[in-house]
N, C-alpha and C positions, 0 to 999 in steps of 0.2 A: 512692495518690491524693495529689494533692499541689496545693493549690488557695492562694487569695489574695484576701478582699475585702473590702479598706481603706476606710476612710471616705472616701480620694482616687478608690477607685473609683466609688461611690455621687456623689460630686460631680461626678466628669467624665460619669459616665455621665447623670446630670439634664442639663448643661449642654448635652453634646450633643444628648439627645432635643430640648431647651429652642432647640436650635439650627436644629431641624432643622424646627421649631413656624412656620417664616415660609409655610410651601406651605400652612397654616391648619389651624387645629381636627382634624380630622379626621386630618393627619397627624402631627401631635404623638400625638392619642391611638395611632394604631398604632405608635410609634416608644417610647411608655412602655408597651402592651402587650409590643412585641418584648422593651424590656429587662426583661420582668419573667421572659420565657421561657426570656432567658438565665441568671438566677437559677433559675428554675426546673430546667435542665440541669446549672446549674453547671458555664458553659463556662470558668471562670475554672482548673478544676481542673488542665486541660491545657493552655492557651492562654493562661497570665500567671505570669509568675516572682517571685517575690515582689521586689519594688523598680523592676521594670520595668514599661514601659507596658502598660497594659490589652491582652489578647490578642493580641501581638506574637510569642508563642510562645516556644518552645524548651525547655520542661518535658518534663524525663525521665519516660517511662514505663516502668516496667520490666515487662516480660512472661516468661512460662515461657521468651519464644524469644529475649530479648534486649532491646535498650534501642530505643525509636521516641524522636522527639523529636515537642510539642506545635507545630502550624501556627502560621504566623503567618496571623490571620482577623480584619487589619485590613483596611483600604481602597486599603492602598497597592498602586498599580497594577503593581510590577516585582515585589516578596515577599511583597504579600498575596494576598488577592480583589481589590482594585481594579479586575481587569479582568473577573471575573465578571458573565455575565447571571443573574438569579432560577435560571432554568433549573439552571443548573451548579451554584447552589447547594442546592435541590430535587433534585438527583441527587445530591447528595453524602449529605444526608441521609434519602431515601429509597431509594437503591438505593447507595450505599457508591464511588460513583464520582465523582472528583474534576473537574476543567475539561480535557476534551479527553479525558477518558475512562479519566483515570489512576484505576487501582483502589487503592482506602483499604486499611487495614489495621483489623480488628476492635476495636484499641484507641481509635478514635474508632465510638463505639457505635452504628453505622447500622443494627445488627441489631434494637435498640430502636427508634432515631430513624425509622426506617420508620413507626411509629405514625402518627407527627406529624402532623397536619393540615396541608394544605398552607395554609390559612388561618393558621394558626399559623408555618408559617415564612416565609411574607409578611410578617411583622407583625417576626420574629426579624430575616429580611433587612433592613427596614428599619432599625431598629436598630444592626445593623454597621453599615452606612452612613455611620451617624453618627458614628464612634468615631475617633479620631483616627490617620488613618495612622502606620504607624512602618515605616521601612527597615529589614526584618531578617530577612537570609537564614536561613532555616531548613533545614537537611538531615535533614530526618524519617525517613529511612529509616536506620536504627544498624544492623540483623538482619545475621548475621553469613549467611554462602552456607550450607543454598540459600533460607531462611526471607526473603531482604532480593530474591527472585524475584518480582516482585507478579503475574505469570501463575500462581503459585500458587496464588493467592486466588480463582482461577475455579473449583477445585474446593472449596476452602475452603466456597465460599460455593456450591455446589451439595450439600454435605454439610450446609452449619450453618444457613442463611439464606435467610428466607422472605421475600418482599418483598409486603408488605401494611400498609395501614393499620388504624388502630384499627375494630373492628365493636364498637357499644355493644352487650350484653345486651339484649335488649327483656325478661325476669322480674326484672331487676334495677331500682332507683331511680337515677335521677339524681344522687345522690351516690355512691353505689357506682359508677358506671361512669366517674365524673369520678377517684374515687381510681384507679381500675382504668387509665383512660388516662394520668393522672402517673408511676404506678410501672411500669409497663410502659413508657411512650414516654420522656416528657422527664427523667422521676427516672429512669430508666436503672437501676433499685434491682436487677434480674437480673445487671447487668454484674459485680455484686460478690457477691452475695448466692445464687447459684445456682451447684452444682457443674458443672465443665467437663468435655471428654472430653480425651483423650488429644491433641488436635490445638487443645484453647481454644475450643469450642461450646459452649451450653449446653445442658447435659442439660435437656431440657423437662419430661420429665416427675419431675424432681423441683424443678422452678421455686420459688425463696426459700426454699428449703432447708437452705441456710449452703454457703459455699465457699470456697477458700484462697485468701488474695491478698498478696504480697508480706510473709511470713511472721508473717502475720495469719488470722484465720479471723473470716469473715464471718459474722454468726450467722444460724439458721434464724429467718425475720420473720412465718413461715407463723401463724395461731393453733391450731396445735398444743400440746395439751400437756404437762406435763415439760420438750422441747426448743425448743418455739416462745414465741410470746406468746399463748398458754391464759389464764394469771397475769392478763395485763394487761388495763386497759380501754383502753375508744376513748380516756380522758381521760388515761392513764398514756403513749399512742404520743406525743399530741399534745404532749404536756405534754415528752418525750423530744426529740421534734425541735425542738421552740419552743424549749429550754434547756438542751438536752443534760444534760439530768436530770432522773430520775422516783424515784418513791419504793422502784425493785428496783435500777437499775443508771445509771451514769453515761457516755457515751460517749467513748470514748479511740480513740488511731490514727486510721488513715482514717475512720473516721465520725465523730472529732469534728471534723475538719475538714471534712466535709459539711453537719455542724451550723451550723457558724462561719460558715460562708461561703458556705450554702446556706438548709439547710430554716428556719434561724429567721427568715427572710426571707417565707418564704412566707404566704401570705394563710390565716387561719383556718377557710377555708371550705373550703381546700384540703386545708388539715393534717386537718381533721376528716373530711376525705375519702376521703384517703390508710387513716387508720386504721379507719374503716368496713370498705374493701375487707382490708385484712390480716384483721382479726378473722374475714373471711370465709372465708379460704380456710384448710385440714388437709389432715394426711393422715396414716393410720394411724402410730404409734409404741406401740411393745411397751417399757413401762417397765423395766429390768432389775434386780435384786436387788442391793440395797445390798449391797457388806460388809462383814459382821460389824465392830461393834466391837473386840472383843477380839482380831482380826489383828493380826499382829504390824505391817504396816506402818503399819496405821490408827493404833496405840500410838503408832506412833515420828512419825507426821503429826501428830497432835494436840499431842505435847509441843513441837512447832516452832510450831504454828499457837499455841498458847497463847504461849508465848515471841516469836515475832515479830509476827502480825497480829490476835489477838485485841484489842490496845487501840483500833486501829481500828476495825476489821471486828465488833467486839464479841465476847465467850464464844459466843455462840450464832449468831453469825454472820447476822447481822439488821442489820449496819452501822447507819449516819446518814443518811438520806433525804438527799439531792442535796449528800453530803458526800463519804462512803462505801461503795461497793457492798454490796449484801446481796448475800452467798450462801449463805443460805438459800433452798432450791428457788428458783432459780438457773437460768433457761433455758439462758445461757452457761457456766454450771458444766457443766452437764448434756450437753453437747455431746458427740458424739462423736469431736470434734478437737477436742485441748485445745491449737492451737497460742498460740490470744493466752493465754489463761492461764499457760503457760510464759515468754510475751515478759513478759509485764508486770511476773512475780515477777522474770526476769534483767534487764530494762532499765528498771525502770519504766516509769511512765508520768506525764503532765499532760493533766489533762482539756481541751475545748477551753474558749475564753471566747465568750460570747453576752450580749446587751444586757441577760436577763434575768438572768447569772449569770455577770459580768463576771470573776472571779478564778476561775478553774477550778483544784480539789484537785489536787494528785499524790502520786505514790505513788516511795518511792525504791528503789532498784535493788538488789536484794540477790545480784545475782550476784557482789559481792567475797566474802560471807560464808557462803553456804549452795554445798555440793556438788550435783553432779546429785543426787543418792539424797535429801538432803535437800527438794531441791525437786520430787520424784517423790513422794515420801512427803508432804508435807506437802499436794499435789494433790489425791494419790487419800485423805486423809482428808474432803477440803472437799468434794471431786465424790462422796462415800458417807455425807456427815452432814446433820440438819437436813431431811431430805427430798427430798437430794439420791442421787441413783445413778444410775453410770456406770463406763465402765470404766477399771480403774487407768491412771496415768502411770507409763510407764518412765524407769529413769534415762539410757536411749539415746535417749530422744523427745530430754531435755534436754540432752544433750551434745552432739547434733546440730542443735539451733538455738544453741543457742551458740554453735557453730563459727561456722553462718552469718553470726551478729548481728557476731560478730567479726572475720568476714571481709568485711562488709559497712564496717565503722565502720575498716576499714584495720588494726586490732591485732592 
């Protein structure tokens, strides 16, 4: 995910709603409604390049099947919407089909955006409206033959894709169902967080789960515990998205750019909502048997983890509250893909920045100095101590995302 939202955006986007305020009261407030919806989606992740005009497009996505490029979903009547009626835009978002009946591709998330109320994207429509044209051809379709076929996607989407809007719970409260329609509809939080099948659907029935996404691993957000957020309170989610840091773990990768340039934006009524409905939802997990310290590889983890991230991460691995991750009982330790835990020991990482927590920590890259076996060993002592247990890392997990990382960065 690859997203952008500058203090230029937040100005242009007031000035515009601010512009749009002459049709009177009434339509200003739906046109600062809509932009809050767009924050709310985080349309900026696909649809703004960082230095270019607000959703003019052309952000790379990269999927299992190839690269799409992000629309341009300005105003402009030849390359944007411009010539869009509501309609075409309400179809796009509730049934995944574009103006004139071009079929989307799953990487703009209509399997979610279905939810949306169409209240809601009335309010969203208006909004783009407002936003300032910009000429700029987009060729969104990259997929190499026969994936770049979009008659494909009629089966696609008769295998993966249900088209319905949100149904409140009626046993549930009004804040549960408002979390439950964010993370479901406009936070899109399945599109990353839920494993896929073999063709890029979401497996339903293991929905926020954790899942792979561009050689990252999206954690399980279910409140399950060991691998979910069991651990955490409502006030540990909130406090995570508001800052991108709580007192277990800090967000890095894609989500802390979700963070940055998403959920710390959201309104507190929201956030508190969002995590209501997580704490709500489990599902069985069979904890597995730590092992043994006295393994020989546990030995050889521990002398690296004392020598390289113990002065961080502390002896006991309890790190620095919104400094340092803890992993100690470690939802993300605990994971049964250890791929971001592999990225982060070979590429580092930089946490994101947020209003509340302006300088985000990083972590430096120890792929010049530690061997695969090192950094398999030093895993599987952190993912079997402290409360933690999971199954070991090989030294083939980590020589084969290095490849990747490597062959990603060109070296």
């Amino acid at each position: 995910m690859k997203t952008l939202l500058s203090a230029s955006f937040a100005l242009l986007a007031t000035a515009s709603a601010g512009a749009h305020a002459v049709a009177g009261q009434d339509s200003y407030e739906l046109v600062e409604k809509g932009r809050y919806i767009a924050t709310l989606g985080d349309c900026t992740a696909c649809h703004t390049i960082p230095g270019k005009p607000l959703f003019s497009g052309g952000v790379t996505i990269d999927t299992p099947f190839g690269k799409l490029l992000g629309a341009n979903i300005t105003p402009d009547p030849q390359t944007g919407i411009g010539r869009w009626t509501f309609e075409d835009f309400q179809a796009s978002m509730d049934r995944g089909h574009a103006r004139g009946g071009k079929q989307l591709y799953p990487a703009m998330p209509y399997a979610a955006y279905t939810k949306v109320s169409r209240e809601d994207n009335l309010a969203l429509w208006a909004y783009l409206r407002t936003v300032e044209p910009v000429h700029n051809e987009v060729d969104t379709n990259q997929l190499p033959f026969p994936f770049n076929v979009r008659l494909s996607m009629t089966a696609w989407n008769w295998l993966n894709f249900t088209q319905d809007q949100f149904h409140p719970d009626p046993d549930k409260s009004p804040q549960w169902n408002r979390g439950a329609y964010l993370v479901q509809g406009l936070g899109h939080c399945g599109s990353c967080h839920t494993p896929k099948n073999l063709i890029g659907g979401d497996k339903e029935a293991a929905f926020l789960q954790g899942g792979a996404l561009q050689s990252w691993m999206a954690p399980n957000i279910t409140g399950a515990a060991h691998v979910g957020l069991g651990e955490w309170t409502e006030a540990d989610i909130v406090s995570y998205l508001k800052t991108g840091a709580n007192r277990f773990d800090i967000a890095s990768g894609p989500m802390a750019e979700a963070v940055e340039h998403s959920t710390q934006h959201w309104r507190d009524d929201d956030l508190k909502a969002v995590a209501v409905y997580l704490k709500d939802l489990d599902h069985d997990h069979q904890k597995p048997q730590a092992m043994a310290a006295d393994d020989p590889v546990m030995k050889a983890g521990r002398s690296v983890y004392e020598d390289r991230c113990s002065g961080c991460h502390t002896p006991d691995g309890e790190g620095i509250a919104s400094l340092f991750p803890r992993l100690a009982n470690a939802p993300l330790v605990n994971t049964q893909d250890p791929t971001s835990l592999i990225r982060v020991v070979l590429a580092g990482n930089r946490a994101g920045s947020t209003d509340a927590a302006p300088t985000g920590p990083a972590m430096p890259s120890f792929a010049w100095n530690l061997s695969d076996e090192n950094i398999a060993d030093v895993l599987t002592y952190i993912r079997n101590s402290w409360g933690n247990a999971a199954e070991p890392v090989s030294a083939g997990d980590v020589a084969k995302l290095r490849d990747t990382l490597q062959s990603d960065s060109g070296t």
